[in-house]
N, CA, C, O and CB atoms as a CASP TS submission, in Angstrom:
PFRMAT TS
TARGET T0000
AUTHOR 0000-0000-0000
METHOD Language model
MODEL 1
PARENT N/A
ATOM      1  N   UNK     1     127.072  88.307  86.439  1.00  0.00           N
ATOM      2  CA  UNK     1     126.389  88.778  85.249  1.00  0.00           C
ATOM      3  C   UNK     1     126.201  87.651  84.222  1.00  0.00           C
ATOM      4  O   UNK     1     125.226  87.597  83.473  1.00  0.00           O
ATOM      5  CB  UNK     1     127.165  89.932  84.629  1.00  0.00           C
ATOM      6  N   UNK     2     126.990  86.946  84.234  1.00  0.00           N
ATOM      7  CA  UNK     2     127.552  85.447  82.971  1.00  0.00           C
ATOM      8  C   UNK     2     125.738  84.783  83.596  1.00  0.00           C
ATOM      9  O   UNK     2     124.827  84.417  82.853  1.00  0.00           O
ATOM     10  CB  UNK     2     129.886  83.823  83.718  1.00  0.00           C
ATOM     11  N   UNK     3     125.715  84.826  85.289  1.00  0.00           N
ATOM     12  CA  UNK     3     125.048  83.686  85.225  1.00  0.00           C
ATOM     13  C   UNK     3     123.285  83.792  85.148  1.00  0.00           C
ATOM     14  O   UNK     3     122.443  82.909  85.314  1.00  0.00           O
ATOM     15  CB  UNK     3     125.566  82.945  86.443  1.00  0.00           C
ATOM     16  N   UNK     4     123.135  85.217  84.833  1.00  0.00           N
ATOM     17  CA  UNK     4     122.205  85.671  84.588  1.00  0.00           C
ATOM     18  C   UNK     4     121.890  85.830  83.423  1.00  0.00           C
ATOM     19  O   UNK     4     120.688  86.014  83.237  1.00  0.00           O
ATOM     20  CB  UNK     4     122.132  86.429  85.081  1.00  0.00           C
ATOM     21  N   UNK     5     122.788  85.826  82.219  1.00  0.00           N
ATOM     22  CA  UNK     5     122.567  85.732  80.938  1.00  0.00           C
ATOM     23  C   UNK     5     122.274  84.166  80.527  1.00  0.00           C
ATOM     24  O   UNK     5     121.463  83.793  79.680  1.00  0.00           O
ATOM     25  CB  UNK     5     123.746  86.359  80.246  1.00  0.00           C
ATOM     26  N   UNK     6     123.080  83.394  81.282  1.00  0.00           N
ATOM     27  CA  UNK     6     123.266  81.596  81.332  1.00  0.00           C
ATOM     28  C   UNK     6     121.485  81.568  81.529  1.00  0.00           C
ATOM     29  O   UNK     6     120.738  81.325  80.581  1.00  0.00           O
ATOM     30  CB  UNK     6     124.541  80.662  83.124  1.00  0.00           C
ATOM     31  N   UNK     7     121.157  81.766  82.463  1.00  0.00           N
ATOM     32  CA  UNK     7     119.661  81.841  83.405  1.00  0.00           C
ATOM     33  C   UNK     7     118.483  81.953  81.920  1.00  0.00           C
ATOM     34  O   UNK     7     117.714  81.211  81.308  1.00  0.00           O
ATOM     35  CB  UNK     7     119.576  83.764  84.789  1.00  0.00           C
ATOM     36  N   UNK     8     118.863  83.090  81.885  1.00  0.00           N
ATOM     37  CA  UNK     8     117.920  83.638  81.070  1.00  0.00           C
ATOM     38  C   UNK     8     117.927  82.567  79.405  1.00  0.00           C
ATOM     39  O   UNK     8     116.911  82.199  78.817  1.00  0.00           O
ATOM     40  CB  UNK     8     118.421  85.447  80.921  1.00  0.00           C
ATOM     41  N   UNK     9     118.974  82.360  79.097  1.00  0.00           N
ATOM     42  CA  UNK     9     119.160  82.091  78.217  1.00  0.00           C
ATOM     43  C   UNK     9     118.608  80.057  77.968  1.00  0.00           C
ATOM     44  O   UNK     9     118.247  79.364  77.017  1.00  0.00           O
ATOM     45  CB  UNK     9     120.567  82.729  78.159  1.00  0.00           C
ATOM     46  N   UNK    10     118.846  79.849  79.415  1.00  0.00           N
ATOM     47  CA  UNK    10     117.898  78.112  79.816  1.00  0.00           C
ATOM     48  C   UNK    10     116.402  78.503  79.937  1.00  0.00           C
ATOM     49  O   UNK    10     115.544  77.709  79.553  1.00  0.00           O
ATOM     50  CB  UNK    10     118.382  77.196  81.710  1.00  0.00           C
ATOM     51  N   UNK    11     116.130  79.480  80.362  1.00  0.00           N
ATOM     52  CA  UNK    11     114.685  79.978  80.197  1.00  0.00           C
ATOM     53  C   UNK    11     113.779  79.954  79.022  1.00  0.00           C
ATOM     54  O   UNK    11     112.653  79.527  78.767  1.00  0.00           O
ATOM     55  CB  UNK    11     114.698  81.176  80.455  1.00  0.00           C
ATOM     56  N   UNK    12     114.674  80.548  78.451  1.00  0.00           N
ATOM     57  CA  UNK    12     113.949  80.713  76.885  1.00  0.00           C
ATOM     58  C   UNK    12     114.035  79.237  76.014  1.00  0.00           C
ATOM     59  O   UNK    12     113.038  78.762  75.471  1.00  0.00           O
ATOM     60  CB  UNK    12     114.921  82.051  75.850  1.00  0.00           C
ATOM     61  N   UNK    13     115.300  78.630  75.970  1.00  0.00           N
ATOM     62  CA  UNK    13     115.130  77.353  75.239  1.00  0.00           C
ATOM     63  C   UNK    13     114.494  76.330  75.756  1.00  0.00           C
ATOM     64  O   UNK    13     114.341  75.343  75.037  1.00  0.00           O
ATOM     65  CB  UNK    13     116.197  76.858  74.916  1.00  0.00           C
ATOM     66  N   UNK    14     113.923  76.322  77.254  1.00  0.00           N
ATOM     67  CA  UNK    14     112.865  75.576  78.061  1.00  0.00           C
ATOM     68  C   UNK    14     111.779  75.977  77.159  1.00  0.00           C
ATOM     69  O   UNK    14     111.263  75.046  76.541  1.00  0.00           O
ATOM     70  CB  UNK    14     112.647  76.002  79.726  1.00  0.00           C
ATOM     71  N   UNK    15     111.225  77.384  76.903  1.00  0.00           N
ATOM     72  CA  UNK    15     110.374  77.726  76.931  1.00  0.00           C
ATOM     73  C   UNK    15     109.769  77.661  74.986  1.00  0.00           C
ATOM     74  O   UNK    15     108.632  77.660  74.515  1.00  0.00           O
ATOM     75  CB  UNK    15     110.604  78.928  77.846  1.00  0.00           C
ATOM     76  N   UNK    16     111.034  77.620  74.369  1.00  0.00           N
ATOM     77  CA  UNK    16     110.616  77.301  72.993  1.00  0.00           C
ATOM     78  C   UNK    16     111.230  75.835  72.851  1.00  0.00           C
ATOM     79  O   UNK    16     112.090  75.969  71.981  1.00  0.00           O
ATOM     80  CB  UNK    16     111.197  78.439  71.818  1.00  0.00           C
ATOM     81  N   UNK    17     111.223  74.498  73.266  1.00  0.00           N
ATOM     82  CA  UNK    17     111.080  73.637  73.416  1.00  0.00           C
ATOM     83  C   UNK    17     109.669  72.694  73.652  1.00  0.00           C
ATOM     84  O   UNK    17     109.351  71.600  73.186  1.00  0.00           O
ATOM     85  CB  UNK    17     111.798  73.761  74.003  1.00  0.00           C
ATOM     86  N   UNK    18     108.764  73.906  74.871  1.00  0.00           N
ATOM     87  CA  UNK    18     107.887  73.568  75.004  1.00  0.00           C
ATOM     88  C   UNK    18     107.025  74.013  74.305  1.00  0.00           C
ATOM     89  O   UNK    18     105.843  73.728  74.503  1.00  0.00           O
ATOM     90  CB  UNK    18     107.752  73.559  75.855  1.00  0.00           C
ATOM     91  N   UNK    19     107.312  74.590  73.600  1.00  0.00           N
ATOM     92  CA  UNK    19     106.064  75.622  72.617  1.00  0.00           C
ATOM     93  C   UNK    19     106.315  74.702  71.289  1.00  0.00           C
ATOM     94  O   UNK    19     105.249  74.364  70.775  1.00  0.00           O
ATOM     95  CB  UNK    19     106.545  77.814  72.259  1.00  0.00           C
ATOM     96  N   UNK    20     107.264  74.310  70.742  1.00  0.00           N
ATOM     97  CA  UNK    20     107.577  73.301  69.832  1.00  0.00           C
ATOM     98  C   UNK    20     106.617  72.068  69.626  1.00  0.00           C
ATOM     99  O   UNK    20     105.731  71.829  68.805  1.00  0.00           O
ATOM    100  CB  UNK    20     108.807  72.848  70.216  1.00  0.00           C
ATOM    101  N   UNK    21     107.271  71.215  70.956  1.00  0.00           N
ATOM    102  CA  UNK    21     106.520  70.231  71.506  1.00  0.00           C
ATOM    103  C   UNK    21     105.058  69.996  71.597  1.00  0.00           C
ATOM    104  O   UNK    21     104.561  68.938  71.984  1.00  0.00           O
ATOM    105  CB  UNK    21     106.861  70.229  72.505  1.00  0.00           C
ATOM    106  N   UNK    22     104.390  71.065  71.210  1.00  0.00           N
ATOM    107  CA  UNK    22     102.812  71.444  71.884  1.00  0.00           C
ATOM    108  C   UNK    22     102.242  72.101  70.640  1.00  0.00           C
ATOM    109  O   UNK    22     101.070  72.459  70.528  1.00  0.00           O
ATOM    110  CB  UNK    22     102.757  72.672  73.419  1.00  0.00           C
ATOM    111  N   UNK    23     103.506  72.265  69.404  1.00  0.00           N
ATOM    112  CA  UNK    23     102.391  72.938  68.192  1.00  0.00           C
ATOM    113  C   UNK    23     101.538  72.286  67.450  1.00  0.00           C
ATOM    114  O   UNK    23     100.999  72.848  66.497  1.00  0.00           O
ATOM    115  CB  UNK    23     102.971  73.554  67.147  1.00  0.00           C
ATOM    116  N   UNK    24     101.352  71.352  67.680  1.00  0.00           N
ATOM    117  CA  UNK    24     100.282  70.430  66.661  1.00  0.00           C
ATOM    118  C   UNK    24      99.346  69.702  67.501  1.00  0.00           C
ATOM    119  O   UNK    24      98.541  68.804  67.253  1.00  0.00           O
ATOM    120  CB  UNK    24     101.063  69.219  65.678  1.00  0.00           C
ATOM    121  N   UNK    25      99.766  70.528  68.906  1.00  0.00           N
ATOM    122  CA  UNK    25      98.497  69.672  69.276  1.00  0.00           C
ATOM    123  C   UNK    25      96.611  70.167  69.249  1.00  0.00           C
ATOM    124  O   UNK    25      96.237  71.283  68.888  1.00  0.00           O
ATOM    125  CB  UNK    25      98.889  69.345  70.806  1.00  0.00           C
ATOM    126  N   UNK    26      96.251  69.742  69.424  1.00  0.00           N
ATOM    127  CA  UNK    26      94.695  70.087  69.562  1.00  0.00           C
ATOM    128  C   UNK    26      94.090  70.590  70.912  1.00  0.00           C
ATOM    129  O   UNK    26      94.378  69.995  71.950  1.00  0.00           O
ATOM    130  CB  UNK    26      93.908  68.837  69.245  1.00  0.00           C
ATOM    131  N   UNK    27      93.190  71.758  70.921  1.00  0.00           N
ATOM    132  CA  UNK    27      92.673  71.429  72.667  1.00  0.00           C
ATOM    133  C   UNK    27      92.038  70.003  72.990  1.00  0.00           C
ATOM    134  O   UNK    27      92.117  69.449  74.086  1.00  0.00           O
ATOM    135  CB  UNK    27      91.332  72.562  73.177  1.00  0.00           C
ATOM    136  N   UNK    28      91.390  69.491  71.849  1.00  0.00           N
ATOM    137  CA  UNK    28      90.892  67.592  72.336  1.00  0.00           C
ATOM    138  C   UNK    28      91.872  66.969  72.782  1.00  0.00           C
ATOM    139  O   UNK    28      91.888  66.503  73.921  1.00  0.00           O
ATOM    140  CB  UNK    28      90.397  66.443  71.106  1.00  0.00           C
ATOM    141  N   UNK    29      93.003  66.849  71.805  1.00  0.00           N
ATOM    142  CA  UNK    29      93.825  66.009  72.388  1.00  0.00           C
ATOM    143  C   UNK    29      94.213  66.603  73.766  1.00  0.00           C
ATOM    144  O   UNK    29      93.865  65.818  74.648  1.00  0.00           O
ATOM    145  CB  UNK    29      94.958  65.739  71.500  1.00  0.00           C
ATOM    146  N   UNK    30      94.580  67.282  74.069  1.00  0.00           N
ATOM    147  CA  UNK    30      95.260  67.475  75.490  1.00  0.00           C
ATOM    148  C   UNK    30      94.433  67.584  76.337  1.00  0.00           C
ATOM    149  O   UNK    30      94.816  67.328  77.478  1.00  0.00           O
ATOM    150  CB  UNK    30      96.088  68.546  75.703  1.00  0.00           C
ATOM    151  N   UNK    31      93.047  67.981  76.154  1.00  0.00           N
ATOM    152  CA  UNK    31      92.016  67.374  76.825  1.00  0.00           C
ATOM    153  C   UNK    31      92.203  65.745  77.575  1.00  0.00           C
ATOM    154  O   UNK    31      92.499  65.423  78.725  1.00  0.00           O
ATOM    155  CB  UNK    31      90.957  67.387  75.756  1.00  0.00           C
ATOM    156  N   UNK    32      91.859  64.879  76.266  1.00  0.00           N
ATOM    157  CA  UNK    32      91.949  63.428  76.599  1.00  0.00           C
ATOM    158  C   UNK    32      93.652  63.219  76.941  1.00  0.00           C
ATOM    159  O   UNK    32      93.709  62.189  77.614  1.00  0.00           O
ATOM    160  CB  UNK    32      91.328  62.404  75.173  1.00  0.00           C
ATOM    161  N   UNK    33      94.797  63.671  76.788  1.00  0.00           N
ATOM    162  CA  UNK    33      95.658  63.084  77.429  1.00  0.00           C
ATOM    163  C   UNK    33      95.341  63.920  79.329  1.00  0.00           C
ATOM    164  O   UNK    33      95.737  63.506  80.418  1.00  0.00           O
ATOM    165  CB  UNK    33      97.282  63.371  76.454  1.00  0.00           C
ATOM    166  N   UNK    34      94.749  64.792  79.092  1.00  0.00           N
ATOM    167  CA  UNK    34      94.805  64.956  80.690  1.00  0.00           C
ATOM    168  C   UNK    34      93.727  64.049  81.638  1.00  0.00           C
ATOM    169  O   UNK    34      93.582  64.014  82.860  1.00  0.00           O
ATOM    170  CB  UNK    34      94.485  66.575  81.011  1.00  0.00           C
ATOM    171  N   UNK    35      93.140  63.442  80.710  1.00  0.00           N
ATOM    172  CA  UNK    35      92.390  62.669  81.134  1.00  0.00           C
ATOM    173  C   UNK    35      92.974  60.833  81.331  1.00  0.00           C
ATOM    174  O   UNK    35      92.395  60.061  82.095  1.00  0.00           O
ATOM    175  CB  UNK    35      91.283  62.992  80.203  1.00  0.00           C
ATOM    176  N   UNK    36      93.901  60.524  80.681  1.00  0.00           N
ATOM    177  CA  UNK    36      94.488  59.345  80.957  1.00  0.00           C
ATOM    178  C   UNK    36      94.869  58.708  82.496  1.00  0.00           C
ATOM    179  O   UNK    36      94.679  57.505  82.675  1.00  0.00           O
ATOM    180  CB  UNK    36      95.571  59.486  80.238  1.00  0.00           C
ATOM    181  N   UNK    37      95.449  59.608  83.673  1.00  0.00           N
ATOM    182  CA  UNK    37      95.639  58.660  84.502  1.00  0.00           C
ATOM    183  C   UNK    37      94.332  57.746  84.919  1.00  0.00           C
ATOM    184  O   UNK    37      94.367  56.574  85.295  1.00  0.00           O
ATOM    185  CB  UNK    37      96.244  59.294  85.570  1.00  0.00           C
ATOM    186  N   UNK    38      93.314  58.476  84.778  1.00  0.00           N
ATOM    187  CA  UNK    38      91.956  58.106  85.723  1.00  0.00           C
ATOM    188  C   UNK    38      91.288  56.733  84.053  1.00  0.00           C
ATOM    189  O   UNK    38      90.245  56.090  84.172  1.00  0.00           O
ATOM    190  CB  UNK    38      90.428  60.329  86.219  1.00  0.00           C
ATOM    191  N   UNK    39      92.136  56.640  82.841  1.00  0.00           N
ATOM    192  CA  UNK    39      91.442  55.883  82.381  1.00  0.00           C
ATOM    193  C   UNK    39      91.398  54.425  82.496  1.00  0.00           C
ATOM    194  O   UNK    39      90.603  53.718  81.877  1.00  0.00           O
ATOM    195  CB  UNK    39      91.514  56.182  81.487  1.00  0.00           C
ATOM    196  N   UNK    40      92.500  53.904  83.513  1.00  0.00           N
ATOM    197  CA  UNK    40      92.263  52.664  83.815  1.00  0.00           C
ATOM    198  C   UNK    40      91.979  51.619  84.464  1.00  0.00           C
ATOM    199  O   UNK    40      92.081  50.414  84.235  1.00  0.00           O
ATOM    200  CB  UNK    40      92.566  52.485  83.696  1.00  0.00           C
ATOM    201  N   UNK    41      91.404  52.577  85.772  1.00  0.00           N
ATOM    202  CA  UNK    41      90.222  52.473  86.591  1.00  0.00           C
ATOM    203  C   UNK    41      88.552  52.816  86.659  1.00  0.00           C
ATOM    204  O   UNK    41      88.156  53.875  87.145  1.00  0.00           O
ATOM    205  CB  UNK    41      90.621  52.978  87.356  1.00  0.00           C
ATOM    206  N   UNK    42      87.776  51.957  86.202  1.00  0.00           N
ATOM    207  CA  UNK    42      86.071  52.406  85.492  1.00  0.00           C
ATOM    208  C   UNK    42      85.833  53.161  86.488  1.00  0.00           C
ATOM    209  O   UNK    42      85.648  54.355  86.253  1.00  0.00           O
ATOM    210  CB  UNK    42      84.658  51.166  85.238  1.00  0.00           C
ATOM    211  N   UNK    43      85.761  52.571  88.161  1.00  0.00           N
ATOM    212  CA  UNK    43      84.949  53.634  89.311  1.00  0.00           C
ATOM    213  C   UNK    43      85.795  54.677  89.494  1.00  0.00           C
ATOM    214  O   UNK    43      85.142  55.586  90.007  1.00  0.00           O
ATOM    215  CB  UNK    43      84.617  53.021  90.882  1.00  0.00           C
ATOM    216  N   UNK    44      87.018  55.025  89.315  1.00  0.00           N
ATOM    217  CA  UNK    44      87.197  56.222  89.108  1.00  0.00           C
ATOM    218  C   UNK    44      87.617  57.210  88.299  1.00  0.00           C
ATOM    219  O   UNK    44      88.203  58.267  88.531  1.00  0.00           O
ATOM    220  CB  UNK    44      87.517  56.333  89.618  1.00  0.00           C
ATOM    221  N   UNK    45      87.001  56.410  86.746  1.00  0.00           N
ATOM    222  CA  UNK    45      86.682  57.352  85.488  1.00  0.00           C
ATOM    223  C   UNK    45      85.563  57.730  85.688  1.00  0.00           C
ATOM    224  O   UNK    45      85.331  58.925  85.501  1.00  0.00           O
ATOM    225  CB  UNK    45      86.718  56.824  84.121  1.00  0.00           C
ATOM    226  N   UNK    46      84.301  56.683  86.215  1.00  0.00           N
ATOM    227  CA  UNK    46      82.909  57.030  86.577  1.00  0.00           C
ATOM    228  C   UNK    46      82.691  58.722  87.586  1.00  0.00           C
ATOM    229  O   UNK    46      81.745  59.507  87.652  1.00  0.00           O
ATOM    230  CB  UNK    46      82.390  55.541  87.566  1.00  0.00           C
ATOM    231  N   UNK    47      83.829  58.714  88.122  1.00  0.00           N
ATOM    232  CA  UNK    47      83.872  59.836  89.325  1.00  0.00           C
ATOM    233  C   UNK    47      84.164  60.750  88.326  1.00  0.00           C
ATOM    234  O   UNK    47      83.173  61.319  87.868  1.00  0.00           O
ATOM    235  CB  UNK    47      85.031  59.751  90.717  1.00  0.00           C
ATOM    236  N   UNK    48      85.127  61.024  87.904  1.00  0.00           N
ATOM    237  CA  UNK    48      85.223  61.928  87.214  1.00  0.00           C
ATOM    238  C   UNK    48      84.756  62.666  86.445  1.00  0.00           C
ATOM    239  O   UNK    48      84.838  63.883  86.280  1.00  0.00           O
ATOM    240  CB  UNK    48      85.638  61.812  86.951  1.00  0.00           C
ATOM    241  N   UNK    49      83.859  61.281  85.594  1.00  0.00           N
ATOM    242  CA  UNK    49      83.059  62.195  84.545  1.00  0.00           C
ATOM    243  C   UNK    49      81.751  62.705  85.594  1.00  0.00           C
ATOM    244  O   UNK    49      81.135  63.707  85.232  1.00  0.00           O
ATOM    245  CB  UNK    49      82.441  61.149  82.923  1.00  0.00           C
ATOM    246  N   UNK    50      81.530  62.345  86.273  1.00  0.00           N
ATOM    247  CA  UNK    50      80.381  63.344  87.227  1.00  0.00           C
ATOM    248  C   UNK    50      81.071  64.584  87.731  1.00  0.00           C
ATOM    249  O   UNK    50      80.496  65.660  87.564  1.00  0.00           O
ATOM    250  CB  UNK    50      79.751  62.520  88.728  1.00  0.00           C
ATOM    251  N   UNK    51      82.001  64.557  88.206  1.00  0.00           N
ATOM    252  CA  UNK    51      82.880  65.339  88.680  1.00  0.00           C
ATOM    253  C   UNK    51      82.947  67.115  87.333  1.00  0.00           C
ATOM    254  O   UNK    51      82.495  68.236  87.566  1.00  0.00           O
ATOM    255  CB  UNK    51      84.448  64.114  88.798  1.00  0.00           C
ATOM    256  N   UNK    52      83.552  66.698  86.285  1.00  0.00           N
ATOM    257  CA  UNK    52      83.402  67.295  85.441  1.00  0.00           C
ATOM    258  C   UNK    52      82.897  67.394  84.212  1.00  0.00           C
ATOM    259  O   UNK    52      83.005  68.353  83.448  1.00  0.00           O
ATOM    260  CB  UNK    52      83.968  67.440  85.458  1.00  0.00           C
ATOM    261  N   UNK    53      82.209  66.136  83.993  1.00  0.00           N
ATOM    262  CA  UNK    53      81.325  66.834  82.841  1.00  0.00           C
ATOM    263  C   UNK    53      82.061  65.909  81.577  1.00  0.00           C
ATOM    264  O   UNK    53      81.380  65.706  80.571  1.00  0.00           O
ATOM    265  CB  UNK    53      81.561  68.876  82.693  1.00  0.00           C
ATOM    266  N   UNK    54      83.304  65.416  81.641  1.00  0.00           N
ATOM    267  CA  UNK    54      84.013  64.986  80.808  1.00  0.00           C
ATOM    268  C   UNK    54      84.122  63.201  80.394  1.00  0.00           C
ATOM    269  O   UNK    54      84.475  62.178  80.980  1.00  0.00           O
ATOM    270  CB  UNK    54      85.120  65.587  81.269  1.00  0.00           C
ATOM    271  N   UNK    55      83.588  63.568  79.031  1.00  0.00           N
ATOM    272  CA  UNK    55      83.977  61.727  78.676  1.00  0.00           C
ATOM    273  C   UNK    55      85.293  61.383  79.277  1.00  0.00           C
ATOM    274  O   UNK    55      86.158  62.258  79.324  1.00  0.00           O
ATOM    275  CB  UNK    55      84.202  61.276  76.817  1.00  0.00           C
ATOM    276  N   UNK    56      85.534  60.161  79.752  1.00  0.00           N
ATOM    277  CA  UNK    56      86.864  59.452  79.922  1.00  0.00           C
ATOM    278  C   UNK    56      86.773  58.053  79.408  1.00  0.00           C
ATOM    279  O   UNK    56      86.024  57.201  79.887  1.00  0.00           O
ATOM    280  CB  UNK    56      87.318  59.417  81.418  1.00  0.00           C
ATOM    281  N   UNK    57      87.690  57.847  78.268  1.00  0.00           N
ATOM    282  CA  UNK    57      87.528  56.845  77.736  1.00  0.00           C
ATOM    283  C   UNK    57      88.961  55.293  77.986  1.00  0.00           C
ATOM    284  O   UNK    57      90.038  54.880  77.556  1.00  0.00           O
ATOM    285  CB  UNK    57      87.288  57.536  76.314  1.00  0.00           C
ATOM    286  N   UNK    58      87.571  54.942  79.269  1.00  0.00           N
ATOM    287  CA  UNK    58      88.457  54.132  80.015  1.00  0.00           C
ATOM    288  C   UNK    58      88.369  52.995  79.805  1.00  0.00           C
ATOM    289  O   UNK    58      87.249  52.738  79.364  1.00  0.00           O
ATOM    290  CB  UNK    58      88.414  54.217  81.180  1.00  0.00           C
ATOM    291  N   UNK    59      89.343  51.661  79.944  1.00  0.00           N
ATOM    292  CA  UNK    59      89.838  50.037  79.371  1.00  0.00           C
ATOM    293  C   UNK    59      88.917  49.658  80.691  1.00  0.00           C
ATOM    294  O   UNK    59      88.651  50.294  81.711  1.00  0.00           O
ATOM    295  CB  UNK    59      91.994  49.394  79.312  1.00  0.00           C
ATOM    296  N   UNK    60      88.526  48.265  80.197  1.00  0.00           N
ATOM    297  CA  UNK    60      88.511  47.355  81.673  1.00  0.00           C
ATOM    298  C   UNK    60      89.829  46.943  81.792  1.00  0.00           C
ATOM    299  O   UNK    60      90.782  46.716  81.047  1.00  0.00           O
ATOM    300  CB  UNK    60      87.498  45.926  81.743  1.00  0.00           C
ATOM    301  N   UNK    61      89.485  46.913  83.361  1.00  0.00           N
ATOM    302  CA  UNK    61      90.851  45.927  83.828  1.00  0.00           C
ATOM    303  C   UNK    61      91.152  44.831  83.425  1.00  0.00           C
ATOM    304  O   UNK    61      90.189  44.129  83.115  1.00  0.00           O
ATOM    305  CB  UNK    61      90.934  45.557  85.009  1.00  0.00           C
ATOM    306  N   UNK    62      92.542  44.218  83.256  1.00  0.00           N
ATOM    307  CA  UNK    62      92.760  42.751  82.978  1.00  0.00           C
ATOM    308  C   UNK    62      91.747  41.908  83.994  1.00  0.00           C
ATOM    309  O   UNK    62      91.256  42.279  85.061  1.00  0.00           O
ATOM    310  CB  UNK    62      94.437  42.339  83.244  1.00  0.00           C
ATOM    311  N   UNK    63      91.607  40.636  83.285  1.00  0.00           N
ATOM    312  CA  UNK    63      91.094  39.914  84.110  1.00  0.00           C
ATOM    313  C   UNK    63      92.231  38.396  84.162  1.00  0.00           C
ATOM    314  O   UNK    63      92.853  37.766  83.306  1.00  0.00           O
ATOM    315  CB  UNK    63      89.480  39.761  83.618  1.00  0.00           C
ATOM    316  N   UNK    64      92.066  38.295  85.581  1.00  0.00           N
ATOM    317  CA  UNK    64      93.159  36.860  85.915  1.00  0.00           C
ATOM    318  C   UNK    64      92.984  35.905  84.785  1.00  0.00           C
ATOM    319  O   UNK    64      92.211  36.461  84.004  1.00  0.00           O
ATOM    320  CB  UNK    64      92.743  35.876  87.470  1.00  0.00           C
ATOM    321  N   UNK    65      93.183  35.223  84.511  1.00  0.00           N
ATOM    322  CA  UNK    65      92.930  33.997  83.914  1.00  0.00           C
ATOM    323  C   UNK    65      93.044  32.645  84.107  1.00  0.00           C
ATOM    324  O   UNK    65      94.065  32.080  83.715  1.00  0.00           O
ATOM    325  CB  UNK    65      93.334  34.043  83.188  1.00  0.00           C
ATOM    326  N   UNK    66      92.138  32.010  84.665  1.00  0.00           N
ATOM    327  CA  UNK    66      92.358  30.601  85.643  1.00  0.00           C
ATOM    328  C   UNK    66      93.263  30.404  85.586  1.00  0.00           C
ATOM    329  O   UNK    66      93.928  30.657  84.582  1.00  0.00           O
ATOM    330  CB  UNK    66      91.836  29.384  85.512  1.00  0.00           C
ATOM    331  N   UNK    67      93.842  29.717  86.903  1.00  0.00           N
ATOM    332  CA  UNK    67      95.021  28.936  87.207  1.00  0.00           C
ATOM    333  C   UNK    67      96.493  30.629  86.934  1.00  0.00           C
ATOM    334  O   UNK    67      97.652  30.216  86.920  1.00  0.00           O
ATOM    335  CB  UNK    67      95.071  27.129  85.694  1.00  0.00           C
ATOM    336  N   UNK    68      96.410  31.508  86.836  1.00  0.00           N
ATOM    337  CA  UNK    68      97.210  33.160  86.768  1.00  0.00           C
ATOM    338  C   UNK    68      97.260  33.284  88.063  1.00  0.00           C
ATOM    339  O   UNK    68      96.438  32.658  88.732  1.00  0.00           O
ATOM    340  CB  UNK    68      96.385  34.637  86.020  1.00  0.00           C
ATOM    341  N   UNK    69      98.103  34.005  88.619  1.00  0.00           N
ATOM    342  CA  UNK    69      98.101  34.616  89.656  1.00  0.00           C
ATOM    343  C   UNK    69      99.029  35.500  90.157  1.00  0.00           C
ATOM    344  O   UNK    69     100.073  35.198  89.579  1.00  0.00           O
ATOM    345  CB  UNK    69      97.954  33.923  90.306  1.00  0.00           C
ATOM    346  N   UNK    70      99.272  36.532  90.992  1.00  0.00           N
ATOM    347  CA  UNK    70      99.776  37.767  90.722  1.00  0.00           C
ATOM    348  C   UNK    70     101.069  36.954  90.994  1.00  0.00           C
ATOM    349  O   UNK    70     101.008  35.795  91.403  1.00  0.00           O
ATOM    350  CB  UNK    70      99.296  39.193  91.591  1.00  0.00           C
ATOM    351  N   UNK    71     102.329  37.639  90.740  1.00  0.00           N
ATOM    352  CA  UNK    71     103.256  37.511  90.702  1.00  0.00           C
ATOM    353  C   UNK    71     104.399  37.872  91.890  1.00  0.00           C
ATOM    354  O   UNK    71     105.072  38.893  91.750  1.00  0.00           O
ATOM    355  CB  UNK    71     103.246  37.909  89.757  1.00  0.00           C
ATOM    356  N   UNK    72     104.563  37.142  92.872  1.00  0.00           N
ATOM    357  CA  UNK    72     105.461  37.956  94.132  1.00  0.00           C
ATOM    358  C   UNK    72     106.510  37.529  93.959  1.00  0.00           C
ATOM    359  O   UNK    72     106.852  36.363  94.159  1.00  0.00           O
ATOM    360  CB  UNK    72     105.173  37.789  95.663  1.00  0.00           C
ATOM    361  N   UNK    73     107.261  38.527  93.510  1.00  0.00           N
ATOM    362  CA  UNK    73     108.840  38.401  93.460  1.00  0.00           C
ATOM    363  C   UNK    73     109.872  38.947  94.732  1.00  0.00           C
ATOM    364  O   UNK    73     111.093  38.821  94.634  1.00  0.00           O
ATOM    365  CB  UNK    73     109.256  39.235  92.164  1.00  0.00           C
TER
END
């Protein structure tokens, strides 16, 4: 019985934690953060926004810089 009250009781402070966490946000903003993994690749921000319709406001990639080179550790 304890561990069903325990249960219930991680439920709810999950659940107003996340409701906390999320009161100031905007539907834009969480829009554009759901849009971040795909923003730092152009050809497949380009996909996306065909895909759905949605700006993605994506970086170019670094570029090497003579004489740079990736790093193998």
């Amino acid at each position: 019985m304890i561990e069903v009250l325990l249960n219930t009781v991680g439920v709810a402070v999950l659940w107003l934690a996340v409701e906390y966490g999320l009161k100031h946000q905007t539907a834009q903003s969480l829009e554009d953060a759901s849009l971040i993994p795909f923003a730092d690749d152009p050809e497949v921000a380009r996909r996306v926004e065909l895909a759905t319709g949605k700006t993605v406001k994506a970086v170019a990639p670094e570029v090497l810089k003579p004489g740079w080179g990736n790093l193998d550790i």
